[in-house]
N, C-alpha and C positions, 0 to 999 in steps of 0.2 A: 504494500500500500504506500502511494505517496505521500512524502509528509507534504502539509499545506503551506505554503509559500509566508514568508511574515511579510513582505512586503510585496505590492503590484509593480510591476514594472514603469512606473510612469514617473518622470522627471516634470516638476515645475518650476519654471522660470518667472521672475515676477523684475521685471528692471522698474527702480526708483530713482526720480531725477526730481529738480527743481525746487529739495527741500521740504517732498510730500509725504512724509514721513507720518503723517495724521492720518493720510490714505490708507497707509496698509495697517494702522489700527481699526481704521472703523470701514475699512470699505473690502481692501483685495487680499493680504492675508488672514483676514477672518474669514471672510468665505470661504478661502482655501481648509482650512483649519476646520472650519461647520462641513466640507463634505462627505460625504454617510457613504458605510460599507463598502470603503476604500483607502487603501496604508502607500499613498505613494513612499517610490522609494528615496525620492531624495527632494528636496524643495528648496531654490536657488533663492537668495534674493539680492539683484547684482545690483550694488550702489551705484548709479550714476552722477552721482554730484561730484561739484568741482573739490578738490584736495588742492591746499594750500601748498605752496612752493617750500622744500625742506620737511614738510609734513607727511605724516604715515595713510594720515585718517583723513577723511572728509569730516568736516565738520557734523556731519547726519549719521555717522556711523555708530556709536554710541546711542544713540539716540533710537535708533533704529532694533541694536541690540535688546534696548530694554522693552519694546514693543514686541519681540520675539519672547524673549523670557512672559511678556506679562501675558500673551495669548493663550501661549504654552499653560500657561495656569488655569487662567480663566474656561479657558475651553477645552483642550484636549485632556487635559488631566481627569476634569469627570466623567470622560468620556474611555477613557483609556480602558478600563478593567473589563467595561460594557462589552469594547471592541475586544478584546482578548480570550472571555467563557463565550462570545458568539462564535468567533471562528478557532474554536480550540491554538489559541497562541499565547500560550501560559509563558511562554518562554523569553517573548519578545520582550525587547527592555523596552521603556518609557522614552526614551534618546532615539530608537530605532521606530519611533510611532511621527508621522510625518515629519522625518530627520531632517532640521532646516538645518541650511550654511549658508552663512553671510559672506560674499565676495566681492572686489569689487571688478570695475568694468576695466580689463585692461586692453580693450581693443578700444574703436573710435570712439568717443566722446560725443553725447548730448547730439548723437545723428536721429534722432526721433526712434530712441532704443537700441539699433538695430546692432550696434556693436557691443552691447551690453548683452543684451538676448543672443549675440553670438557667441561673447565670454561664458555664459550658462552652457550653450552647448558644445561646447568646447569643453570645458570642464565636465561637461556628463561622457562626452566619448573617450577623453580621455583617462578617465578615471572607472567605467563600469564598461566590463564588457560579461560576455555568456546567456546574457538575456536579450531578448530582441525588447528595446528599451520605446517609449514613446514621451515627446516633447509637448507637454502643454501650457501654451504661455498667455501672462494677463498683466494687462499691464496697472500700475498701482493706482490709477484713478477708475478703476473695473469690477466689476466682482461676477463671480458665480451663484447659479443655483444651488443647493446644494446637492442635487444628486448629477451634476456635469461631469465629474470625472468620471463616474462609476458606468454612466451611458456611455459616454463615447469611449470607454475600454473596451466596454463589453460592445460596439458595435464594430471593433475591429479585427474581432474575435471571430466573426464568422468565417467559414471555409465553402471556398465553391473551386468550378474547373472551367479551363477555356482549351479551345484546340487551337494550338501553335504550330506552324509547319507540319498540320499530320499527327500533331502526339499532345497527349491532353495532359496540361497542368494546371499545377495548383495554380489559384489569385491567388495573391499576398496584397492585403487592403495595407494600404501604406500610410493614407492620413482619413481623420474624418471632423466635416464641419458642422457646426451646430448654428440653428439662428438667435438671433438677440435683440435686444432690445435697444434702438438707440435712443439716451435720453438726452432731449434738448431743453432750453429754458423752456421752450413753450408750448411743448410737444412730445411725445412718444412715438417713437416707428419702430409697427414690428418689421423682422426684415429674416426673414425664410429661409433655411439653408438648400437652394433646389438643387436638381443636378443641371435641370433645362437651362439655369443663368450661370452654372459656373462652366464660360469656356473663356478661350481667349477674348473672340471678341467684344464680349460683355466686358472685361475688364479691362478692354485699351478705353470703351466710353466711358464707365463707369465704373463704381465698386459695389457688385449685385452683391456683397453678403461675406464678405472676408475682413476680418478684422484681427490680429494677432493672437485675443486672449476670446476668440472664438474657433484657434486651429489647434488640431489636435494629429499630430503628424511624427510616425516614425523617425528615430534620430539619423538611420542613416540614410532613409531618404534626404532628412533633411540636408546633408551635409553633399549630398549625391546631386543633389538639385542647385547649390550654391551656398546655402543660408541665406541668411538677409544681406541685401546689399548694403555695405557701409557707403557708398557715397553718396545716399539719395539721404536729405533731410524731408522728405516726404513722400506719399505715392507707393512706400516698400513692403505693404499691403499685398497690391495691385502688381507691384513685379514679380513680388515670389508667385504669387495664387497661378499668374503667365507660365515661369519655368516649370511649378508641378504639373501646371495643363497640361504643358508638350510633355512631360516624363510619361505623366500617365500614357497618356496620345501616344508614344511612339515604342515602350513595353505593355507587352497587351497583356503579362501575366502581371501586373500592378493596377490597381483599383482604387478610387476616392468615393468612401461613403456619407453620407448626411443623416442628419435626425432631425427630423422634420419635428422641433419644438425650438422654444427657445429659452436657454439654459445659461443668456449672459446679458446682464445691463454694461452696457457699453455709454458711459458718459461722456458727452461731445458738449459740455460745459464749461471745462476749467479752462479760464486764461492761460493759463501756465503749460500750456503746452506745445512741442517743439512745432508740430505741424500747422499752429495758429498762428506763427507767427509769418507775416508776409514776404518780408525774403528766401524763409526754408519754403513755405508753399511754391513760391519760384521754380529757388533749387532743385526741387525736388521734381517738379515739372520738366523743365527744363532736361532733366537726365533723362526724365521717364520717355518723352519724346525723342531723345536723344536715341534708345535702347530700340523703341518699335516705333514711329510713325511712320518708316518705308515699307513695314511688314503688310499695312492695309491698306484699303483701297478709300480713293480721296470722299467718300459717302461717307465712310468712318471717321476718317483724319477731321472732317468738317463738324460732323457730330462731335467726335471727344472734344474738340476743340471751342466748338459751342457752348457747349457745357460747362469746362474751367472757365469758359471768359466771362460766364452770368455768376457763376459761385466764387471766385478770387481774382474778377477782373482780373486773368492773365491773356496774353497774349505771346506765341511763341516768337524767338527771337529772328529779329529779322536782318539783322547787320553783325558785325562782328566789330568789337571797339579793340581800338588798337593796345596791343599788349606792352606793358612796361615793363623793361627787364631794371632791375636792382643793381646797379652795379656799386660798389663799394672806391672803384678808381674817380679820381678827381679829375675834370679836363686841364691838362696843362699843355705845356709849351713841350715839344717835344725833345725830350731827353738823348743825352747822348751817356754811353756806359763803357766800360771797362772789361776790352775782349779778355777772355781768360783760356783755361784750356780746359780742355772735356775729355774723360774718357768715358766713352759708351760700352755697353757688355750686355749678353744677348745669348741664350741659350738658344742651339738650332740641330734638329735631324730633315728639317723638311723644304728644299731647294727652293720649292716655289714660295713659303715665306720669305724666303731670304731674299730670293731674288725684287719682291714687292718692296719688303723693307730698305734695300738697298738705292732702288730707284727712287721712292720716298726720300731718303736721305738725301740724295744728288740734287733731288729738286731742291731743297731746301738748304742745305749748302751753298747753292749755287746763286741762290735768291739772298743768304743774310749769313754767309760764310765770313762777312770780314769783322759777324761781331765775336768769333774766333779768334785766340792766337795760334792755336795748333789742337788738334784732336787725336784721338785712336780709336778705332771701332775693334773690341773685341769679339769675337763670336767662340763659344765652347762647342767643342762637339758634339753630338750626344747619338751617335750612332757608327757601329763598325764600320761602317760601308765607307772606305775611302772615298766613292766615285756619286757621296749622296749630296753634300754639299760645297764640298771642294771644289767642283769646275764653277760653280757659280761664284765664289771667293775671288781664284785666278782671273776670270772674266773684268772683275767689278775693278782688282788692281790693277791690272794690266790696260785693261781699254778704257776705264773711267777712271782713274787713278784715286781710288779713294784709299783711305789708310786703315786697308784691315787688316787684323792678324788670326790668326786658325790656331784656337787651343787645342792641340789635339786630343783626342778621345782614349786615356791612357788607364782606365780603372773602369769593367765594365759592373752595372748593377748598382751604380747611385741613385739614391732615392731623388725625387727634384729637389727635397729640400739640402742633402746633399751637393748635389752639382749645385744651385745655389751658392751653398755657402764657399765652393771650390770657385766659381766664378766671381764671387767679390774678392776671395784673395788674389785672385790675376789679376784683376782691374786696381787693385790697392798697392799690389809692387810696381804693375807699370805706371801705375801715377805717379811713384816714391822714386823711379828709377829714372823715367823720361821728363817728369815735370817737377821733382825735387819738392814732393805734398804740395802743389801751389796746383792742385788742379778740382774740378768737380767733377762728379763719377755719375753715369744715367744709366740705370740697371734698365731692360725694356725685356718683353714679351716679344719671338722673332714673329706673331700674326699679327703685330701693330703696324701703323704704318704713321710717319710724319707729318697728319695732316688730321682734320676731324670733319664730324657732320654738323651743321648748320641745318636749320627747318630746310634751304631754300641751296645749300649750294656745301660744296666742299672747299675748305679752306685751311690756308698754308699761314699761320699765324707764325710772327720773329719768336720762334721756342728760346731761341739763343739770349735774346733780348732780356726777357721775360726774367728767366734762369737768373744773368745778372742783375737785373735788378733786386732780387732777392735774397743775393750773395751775403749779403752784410746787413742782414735784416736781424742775425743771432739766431738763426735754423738751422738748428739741423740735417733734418729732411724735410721734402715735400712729397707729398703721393699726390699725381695729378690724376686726371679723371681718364676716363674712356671713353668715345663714342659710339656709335651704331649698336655692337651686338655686348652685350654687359660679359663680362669675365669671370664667366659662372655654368657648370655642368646643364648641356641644353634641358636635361629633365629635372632640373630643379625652376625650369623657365619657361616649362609647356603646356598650365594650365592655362597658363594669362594668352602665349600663344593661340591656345584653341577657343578660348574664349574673341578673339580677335577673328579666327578662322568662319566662327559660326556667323559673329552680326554681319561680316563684311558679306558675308557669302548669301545670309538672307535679302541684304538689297539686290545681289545679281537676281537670287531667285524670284523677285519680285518686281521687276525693271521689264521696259522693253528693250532689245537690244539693239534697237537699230535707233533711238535717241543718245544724246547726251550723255556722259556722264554727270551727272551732278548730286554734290551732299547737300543736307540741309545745312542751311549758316550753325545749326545744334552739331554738327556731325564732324563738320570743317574744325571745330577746338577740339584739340585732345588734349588735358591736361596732363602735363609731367610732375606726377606727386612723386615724392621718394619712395625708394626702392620699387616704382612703379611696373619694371618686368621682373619680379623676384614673387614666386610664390610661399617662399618660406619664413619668409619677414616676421622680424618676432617684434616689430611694432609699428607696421603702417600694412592696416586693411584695405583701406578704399579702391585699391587697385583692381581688385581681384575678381569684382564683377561688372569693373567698367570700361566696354569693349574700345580700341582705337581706331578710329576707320583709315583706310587708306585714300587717297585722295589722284584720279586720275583725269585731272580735269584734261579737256582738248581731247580726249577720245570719247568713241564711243561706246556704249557699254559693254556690246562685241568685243571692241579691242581690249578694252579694260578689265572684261572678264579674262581674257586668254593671258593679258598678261601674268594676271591675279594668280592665276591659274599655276604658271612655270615658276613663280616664287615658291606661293605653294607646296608646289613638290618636292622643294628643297629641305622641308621639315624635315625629309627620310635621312639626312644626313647633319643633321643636329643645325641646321642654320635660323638665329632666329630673323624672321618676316616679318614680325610686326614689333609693334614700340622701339624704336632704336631709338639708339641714344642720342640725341644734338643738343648743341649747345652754339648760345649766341656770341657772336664776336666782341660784342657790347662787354660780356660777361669776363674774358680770357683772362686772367693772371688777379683773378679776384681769388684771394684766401676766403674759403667757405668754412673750416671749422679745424683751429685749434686744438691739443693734445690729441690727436686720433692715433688710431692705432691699424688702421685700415689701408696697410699697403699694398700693392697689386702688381701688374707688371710694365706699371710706368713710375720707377723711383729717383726722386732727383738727390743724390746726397751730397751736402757741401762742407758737412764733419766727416776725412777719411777715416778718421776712429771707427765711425758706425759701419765702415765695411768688415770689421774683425766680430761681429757680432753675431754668430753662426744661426742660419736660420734654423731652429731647435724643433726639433720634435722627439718625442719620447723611444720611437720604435718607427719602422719604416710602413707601417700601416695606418701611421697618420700623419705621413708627410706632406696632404696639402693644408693649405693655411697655412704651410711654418712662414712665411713673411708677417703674419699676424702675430705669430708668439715672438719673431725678432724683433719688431713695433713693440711688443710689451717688454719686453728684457729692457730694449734703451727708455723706453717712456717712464715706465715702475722702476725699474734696479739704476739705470744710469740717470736719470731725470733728463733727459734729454730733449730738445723741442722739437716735437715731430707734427707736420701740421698737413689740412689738403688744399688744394687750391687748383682753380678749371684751368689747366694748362691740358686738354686731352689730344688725346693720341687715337686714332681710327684701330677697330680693333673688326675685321673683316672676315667672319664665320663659312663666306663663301670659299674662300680659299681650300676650304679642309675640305676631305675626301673621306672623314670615317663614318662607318655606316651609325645612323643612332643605336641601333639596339647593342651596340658596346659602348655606351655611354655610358651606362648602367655599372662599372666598372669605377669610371669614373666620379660619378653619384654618392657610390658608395663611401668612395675616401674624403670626398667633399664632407660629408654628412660627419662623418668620425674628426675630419683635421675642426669642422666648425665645433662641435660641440667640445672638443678637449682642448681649443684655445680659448673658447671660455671660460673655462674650467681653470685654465692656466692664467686664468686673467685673475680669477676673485683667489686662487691660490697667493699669486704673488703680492697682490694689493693689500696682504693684511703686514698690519706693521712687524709682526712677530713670526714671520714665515720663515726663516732660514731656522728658528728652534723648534717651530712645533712639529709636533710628533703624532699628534692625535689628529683626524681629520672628520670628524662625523658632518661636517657642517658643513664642507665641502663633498663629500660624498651624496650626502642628501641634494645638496644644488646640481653635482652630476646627473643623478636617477634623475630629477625631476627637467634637469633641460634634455636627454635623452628621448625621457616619454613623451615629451611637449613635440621636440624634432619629428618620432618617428609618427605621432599621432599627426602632424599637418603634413607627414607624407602621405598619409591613410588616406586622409581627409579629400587631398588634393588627387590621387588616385580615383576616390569616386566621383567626384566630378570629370574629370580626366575623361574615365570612363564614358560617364555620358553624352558629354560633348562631341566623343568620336561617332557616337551613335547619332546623336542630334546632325552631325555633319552628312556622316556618310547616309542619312534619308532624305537628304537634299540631295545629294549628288546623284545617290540612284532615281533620283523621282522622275519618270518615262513620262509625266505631264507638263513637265518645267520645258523652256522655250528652246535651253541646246539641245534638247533629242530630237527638233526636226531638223529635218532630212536638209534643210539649207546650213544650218549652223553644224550638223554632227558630224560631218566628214573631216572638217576643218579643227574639232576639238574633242571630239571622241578620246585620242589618245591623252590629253591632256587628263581630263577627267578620269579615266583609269588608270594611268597614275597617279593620280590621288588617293582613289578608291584603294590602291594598293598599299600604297603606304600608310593608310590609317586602317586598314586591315592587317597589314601588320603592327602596326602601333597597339591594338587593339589586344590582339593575344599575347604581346611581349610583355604589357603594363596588366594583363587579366590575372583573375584573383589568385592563379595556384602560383604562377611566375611573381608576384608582385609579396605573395607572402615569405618562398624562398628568399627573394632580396631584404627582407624586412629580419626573417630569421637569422641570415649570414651575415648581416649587422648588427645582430642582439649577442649570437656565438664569438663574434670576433672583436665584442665592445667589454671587455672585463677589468674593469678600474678598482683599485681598491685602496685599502690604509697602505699597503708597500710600494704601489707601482705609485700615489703622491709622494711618498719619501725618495725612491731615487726619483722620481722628476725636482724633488727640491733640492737633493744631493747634487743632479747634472747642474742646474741651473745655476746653483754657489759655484761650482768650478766655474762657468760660467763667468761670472762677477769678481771672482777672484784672479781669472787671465791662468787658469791653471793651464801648464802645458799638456798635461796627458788630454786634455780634449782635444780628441782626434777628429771631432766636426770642422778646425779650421784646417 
C-alpha cells in the first residue's frame, strides 16, 4: 500500500512590491493559507521592493516576516491537527504544513512581477525535483477562493489519449485556467475561463481571461515555454498565454484545461501598480507589438490597436528618435602622443586566422604605424604540423615585411591556460631583451581581427593612439571589448540565437515576397542591454525573451529571405547570426568599468610585471577562464589596476570550420573554468585566506553556484528544445509562400539545410544526450576541503615568486 503523500505537489508564488505588505495580510496570503484539502509543497513569497545601497534587506522584509509568523498562527495552526487525522499524516511536522520561504527577487526589478515570479520559479526547479511539480501564482493585491488550488490540481489530474503519427499517447495537461473576478471601483466583471477565447488571436486584441494569479501551469512547461518575459513592464499576461498557445498548438500530446467557475478576485484598483502606471503601459506595449504585430493580418493589427488607443491613449510608435551614445571623452583639440613600442603575442594552429589577422594588422599599421617606435608580432604554435601555419608567417615576412617571429611548438599537451602563461613569458623577455622593459605587450585571440562593428559600417579606429594615451594613466591592464560574435562556447549563446531564428522567420512567414522589405519603426530598435547574447547571465534577464530582428532594407522579401536563409545555416557550425556585437565610434577609448577582472582575448598590458603572473588553474580540466583567475591573483593578491575600456577588436565566428555538435566539449570546460573562478574569486577575497584551513562557507557557495549553473542549463535546454520545434513547423509548413512552385526551385535547398541542421541540433541537445553532458559534469566537478587547500597552497607560491612553479 502507498503511503499518502504529506505534501501536493504545487509551488506558490506570491511576488510583493510597492510596500504592500498589508496585502498579503489581509488579502493574498490569507487566502493562500484558508485553502481547504490541500498541503502545497512549498509557498514563495518573492520580495520585490527596493533594498537600500550596502543593505541586506528591503526595508519590507521584516515586516513581511512577521505577517508570515502571524498567519501561521492565526490560521493554519487551528487548522493543522484537523488536516493531519483527515488525511492520516500524523507525521507531518507543523513547518512542512504550507512550508512558506521568504526570498527575495534576484532577477529584474519592479518589471510588473515578472522577474520576481521568475526568481520563484527558479528556485522551485532548482531546488525540487522527482515530482512532476505545478506553479500557481497570485499576485499580493489578489486573492483566492478557497477551494482554487484543490480544483485546478485535481483538474490536471485527469488522463486521456490522442493518436500521434499512428501510435496513441498519453495527454499530459500541462496548465489549467480558472475564471475571476475582476474588481473595479465601480464594477465587477465576471470573466470565464473558455477554451473558444483562449487562442492566439484573442490575445494579440485582447486579454479574454488570463491573469497570472488565475494560471495554474506545470513548472516545466513553464520554463519550456520561456517564463515570463522580463523586458515587458506590461502586457506579460498576454505574451506568455501567446507562447503556451503555440506549445500547446504545435505538441498535440500537451493539453490546457479550464474550470469553468470562478475561483479569483482579481483587483484592478490599487494605484500602486506597475502596469498603471503610463510609461510601463507604453513599454510594455511597445514590446508586445514589437514580438507579434507582423504575425497578423492588418483587421487584427487595427482592432488591437483600436482598442489600446481608447483604454491608454496609446499609439504605436511611428518614428525613431535619435539615439544618444554617452560618451565619457571631452571634445578637444586634437592630441598628439608619444610613439612607444608594442609587442603583440597570439596563440595560433589555424592558417586562415592568421592569415585574417595578419592582413588586419597591415591595414592598420599602414594607416597609424608612425604612432609606433618599433613592434614585434609574436605568434606561439600550437600544432605539430610544420606546414599549418608556417607558410603563412614566411608569406606575411617576406612579401609584406611585417615583424613576426614563430615560437615554435616545443612541449606537446599544454592546456590553453598553459600555452598562455608560456606565451606571456616570450612576449616578457622579448620586451626585456629588444626594448630594455620600455615597451607594452597586447596579448590577442588569432580569430580577432584589427578592426570592429559599428551598427552601420566597419571601422579601423588609431588602436595605437588610444593604447598611448592611456600609458601613464597608472594601469595596469586594460581588457578591451569584442565585436560581432561574443567570446563565448556557441551553446552557451543558442537560446537567444533561436529565439532570434523564430521572430525573424515569422515575418518571412507572414510577408508577401514579392514587396519590400520593411520592419516596423518597433522592430528597426534593438536594444543592447548587457550580456545581451549570453544565456547564462547570473544577472541580466531581459534578454532572453526579447527577439533582435535583422534589418534588410533595399530588398525584397525574396531576396531577404534567401539571404536570411545562408546565414542561417551557418548555426550548424557554431556561428553566431544574430545580436552581434557593435559599438559606436562616439564611444572608443571610453573606460567603462574599473577593478574588473574580466579578461579575454584582447589584453593590453603596460605593467611587464603582470606578464609573470601565470594564468592559474587548479588541474587541466579547468583550464578555461584561467585569464579570469590571472585578473584575480593581480587584482586580490597584487592590488593591481586592472580596468575595461571599448577599444574592441572584431572577433569573426565565420572563419571556423568546426562542426557545433563538438562544441559541447567545449561547453563543458567553459561551465567548470566559470564556476571554479568564482569560487576562486570569494576564496581569495577573504582577508584570512592564505591561513585558513576550514572551508564550509566556501564549499556551500561552490554546491550552490554549481546547481544554479547546471539548472539554467536545464532551463535553457527546454526552451532550446522548443524553439527548434517552433522553427522547424514553419519551415516544413507546404502552405507558407516558398513551397510554390515559383519560389521553391530557387530555395528548396536552402531550406533543407536548415531543416537539417536543427534536426540535428535537435537530437544532439535531446533529453538522453543533454543528460549525459549534464552527468559528465556532475562526475568530473568534485571540489572539496583539500582540492581549496592546494588551490591556496599553489596560489601562495604564486605570491611568493616561488621558483618550483612550473606554470611560468
Amino acid at each position: 500500500m502507498n503511503k499518502p503523500k504529506k505534501t501536493d505537489p504545487i509551488i506558490v508564488i506570491i511576488a510583493t512590491s510597492f510596500a504592500r505588505t498589508n496585502l498579503l495580510l489581509e488579502r493574498s496570503l490569507k487566502s493562500v493559507y484558508l485553502q481547504e484539502n490541500i498541503n502545497p509543497h512549498q509557498i514563495y513569497i518573492v520580495d520585490d521592493n527596493p533594498i537600500k545601497k550596502d543593505s541586506k534587506y528591503s526595508e519590507e522584509y521584516s515586516k513581511i516576516k512577521k505577517v508570515v509568523k502571524e498567519l501561521r498562527t492565526t490560521i493554519l495552526e487551528p487548522k493543522f491537527k484537523k488536516y493531519q487525522k483527515e488525511n492520516n499524516l500524523f507525521t507531518l511536522k507543523f513547518d512542512n504544513f504550507f512550508h512558506t520561504t521568504l526570498i527575495h527577487n534576484t532577477r529584474t526589478k519592479g518589471f510588473s512581477g515578472t522577474g520576481a515570479w521568475n526568481t520563484g520559479a527558479f528556485e522551485a526547479i532548482n531546488t525540487y525535483s522527482g515530482r512532476r511539480f505545478y506553479l500557481a501564482f497570485l499576485d499580493d493585491d489578489d486573492e483566492w477562493r478557497s477551494t482554487y488550488l484543490k480544483k485546478l490540481y485535481t483538474s490536471v489530474q485527469g488522463i486521456s489519449k490522442v493518436r500521434v503519427r499512428g501510435r496513441l499517447k498519453n495527454v499530459k495537461i500541462i496548465a489549467s485556467i480558472a475564471g475571476f473576478l475582476r474588481i473595479e471601483k465601480e464594477k465587477t466583471i465576471e470573466i470565464q475561463a473558455k477554451r473558444e477565447n483562449f487562442n492566439k488571436k484573442s490575445f494579440f486584441v485582447s486579454n479574454p481571461g488570463l491573469q497570472g494569479s488565475n494560471l495554474f501551469i506545470e513548472l516545466k512547461t513553464f520554463w519550456t515555454i520561456g517564463g515570463f518575459d522580463e523586458s515587458l513592464k506590461s502586457a506579460t499576461d498576454r505574451d506568455l498565454a501567446i507562447r503556451l498557445i503555440e506549445y500547446e498548438r504545435i505538441r498535440t500530446s500537451k493539453k490546457i484545461v479550464f474550470v469553468d467557475e470562478c475561483l479569483v478576485n482579481h483587483f484592478a484598483i490599487s494605484e500602486n501598480r506597475v502596469t498603471t502606471i503610463t510609461s510601463n503601459k507604453k513599454q510594455g506595449l511597445d514590446l508586445f507589438y514589437r514580438k507579434y504585430l507582423h504575425q497578423f493580418s492588418k483587421e487584427l493589427q487595427d482592432k488591437s490597436l483600436s482598442r489600446v488607443k481608447s483604454l491608454f491613449n496609446y499609439t504605436i510608435l511611428e518614428k525613431i528618435e535619435k539615439l544618444e551614445f554617452n560618451s565619457t571623452k571631452k571634445t578637444t583639440k586634437e592630441e598628439t602622443v608619444k610613439p612607444f613600442n608594442l609587442v603583440i603575442g597570439a596563440i595560433s594552429d589555424n592558417a586562415d586566422n592568421l592569415t585574417e589577422l595578419f592582413k588586419s594588422f597591415l591595414e592598420l599599421y599602414q594607416k597609424y604605424g608612425n604612432n609606433l617606435n618599433d613592434y614585434s608580432f609574436l605568434i606561439l604554435e600550437n600544432t605539430d604540423n610544420e606546414y599549418d601555419i608556417r607558410p603563412v608567417i614566411d608569406y606575411f615576412v617576406s612579401s609584406k615585411k611585417l615583424k613576426i617571429e614563430l615560437i615554435e611548438n616545443i612541449s606537446n599537451g599544454r592546456s590553453i591556460a598553459e600555452n598562455r602563461t608560456f606565451l606571456q613569458k616570450k612576449v616578457y623577455e622579448k620586451g626585456k631583451s629588444q626594448f630594455y622593459n620600455e615597451f607594452i605587450s597586447w596579448i590577442i585571440d588569432d580569430d580577432h581581427l584589427f578592426k570592429f562593428d559599428s551598427q552601420n559600417d566597419i571601422v579601423i579606429p588609431n588602436y595605437f593612439k588610444i593604447i598611448a594615451k592611456q600609458s601613464n594613466n597608472g594601469i595596469d591592464a586594460m581588457f578591451g571589448q569584442i565585436s560581432d560574435a561574443p567570446p563565448l562556447p556557441f551553446l552557451s549563446t543558442l537560446r537567444t540565437q533561436l529565439i532570434d531564428f523564430y521572430y525573424n522567420l515569422t515575418y518571412f512567414a507572414n510577408c508577401n515576397p514579392k514587396e519590400q522589405f520593411e520592419l516596423s519603426k518597433l522592430q528597426e530598435i534593438n536594444i543592447e542591454r548587457k550580456e545581451f547574447y549570453y544565456d547564462l547571465s547570473n544577472s541580466n534577464f531581459q534578454h532572453l525573451e526579447y527577439p533582435y530582428y535583422q534589418n534588410s532594407k533595399g530588398q525584397t522579401n525574396f531576396e531577404a529571405f534567401k539571404n536570411f536563409l545562408n546565414e542561417t545555416s551557418l548555426l550548424s557550425k557554431g556561428v553566431n547570426v544574430f545580436r552581434k556585437l557593435t559599438f559606436e565610434p562616439e564611444t572608443v577609448g571610453d573606460i567603462t568599468n574599473k577593478a574588473s577582472i574580466y579578461r579575454g582575448g584582447n589584453t593590453i598590458i603596460f605593467n611587464p610585471e603582470l606578464l609573470k603572473t601565470p594564468n592559474y588553474t587548479p588541474e587541466k580540466e579547468y583550464n578555461r577562464r584561467s585569464d579570469f583567475n590571472w585578473s584575480i591573483i593581480n587584482k586580490d593578491i597584487f592590488k593591481r589596476e586592472l580596468c575595461e575600456i571599448i577599444l574592441p577588436l572584431k572577433h569573426d565566428r565565420k572563419l571556423q570550420k568546426t562542426a557545433l555538435v563538438t562544441n559541447e566539449n567545449k561547453l563543458q570546460a567553459d561551465i567548470k573554468g566559470l564556476i571554479f573562478y568564482r569560487l576562486f574569486e570569494k576564496i581569495v577575497s577573504k582577508e584570512n585566506w592564505e591561513s585558513k584551513t576550514n572551508h564550509k562557507s566556501e564549499l556551500r557557495f561552490y554546491e550552490h553556484t554549481k546547481k544554479q549553473t547546471f539548472t539554467k542549463i536545464k532551463i535553457n535546454n527546454y526552451r532550446t528544445q522548443n524553439l527548434i520545434h517552433l522553427i522547424l513547423e514553419i519551415l516544413k509548413d507546404v502552405k507558407l509562400w516558398w513551397f510554390k512552385n515559383e519560389y521553391r526551385a530557387e530555395i528548396n535547398y536552402n531550406i533543407q539545410q536548415n531543416i537539417f541542421t536543427l534536426e540535428v541540433l535537435r537530437i544532439e541537445l535531446g533529453k538522453r544526450k543533454f543528460q549525459i553532458l549534464i552527468q559528465d559534469l556532475e562526475d568530473n566537478m568534485k571540489i572539496d576541503n583539500e582540492f581549496i587547500n592546494r588551490v591556496i597552497d599553489e596560489t601562495k607560491r604564486i605570491k611568493g615568486g616561488n621558483k618550483k612553479n612550473k606554470r611560468w
